[in-house]
N, C-alpha and C positions, 0 to 999 in steps of 0.2 A: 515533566513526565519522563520516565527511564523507561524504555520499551524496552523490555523481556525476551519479548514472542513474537513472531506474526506467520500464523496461518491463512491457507489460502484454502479455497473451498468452492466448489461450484466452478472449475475453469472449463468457460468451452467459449471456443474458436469457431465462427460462423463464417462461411465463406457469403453465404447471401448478404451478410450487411459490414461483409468487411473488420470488425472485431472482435477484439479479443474478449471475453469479461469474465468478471471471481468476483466473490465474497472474500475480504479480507480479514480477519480480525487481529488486532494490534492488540496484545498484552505487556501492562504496565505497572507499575509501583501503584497506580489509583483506578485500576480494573482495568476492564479490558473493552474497546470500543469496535464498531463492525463498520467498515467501510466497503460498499459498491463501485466497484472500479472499472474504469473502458479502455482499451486501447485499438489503436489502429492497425491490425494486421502488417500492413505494409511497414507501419513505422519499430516492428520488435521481429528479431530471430525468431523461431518457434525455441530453440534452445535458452534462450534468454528472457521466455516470457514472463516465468515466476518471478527472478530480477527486475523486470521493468512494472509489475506490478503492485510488489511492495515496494521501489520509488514512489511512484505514484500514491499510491495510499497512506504515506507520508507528506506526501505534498499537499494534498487534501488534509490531512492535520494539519499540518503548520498554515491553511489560512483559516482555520477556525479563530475565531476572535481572539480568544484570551488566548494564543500562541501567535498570531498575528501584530497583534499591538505589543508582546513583549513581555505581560504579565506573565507569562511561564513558557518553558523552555524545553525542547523534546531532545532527549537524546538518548540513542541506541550502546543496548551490549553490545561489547570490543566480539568482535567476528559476527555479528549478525544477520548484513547485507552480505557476506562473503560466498 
């Protein structure tokens, strides 16, 4: 998979339960897929959240099976995380 894109959508920061959450969508060479993502408040900058969210939603790919065992391989456009 060559990811393209990744939007984020729906970000809101709850101070009653402490996290962060977005809708993700990763677009790629073979469509585009939508990941739910959480983070810890405490554990991300407010500056930095967009950044540690698309890790995240990354990392949730890559234990999806077929990128897990190795049968295929995720990798991002040169400046995308930047």
């Amino acid at each position: 998979m060559f990811i393209t894109q990744i939007d984020i959508t729906g970000l809101n920061a709850n101070d009653h339960d402490s996290l962060t959450r977005a809708h993700v969508a990763i677009t790629s060479d073979s469509g585009r897929v939508l990941v739910d993502c959480h983070l810890p408040l405490a554990q991300v900058e407010p500056a930095r959240q967009r950044h540690a969210l698309m890790h995240e939603a990354i990392r949730q790919l890559r234990r999806m099976p077929e990128y897990r065992s190795g049968q295929r391989e995720v990798r991002l456009a040169e400046g995308l995380l930047a």
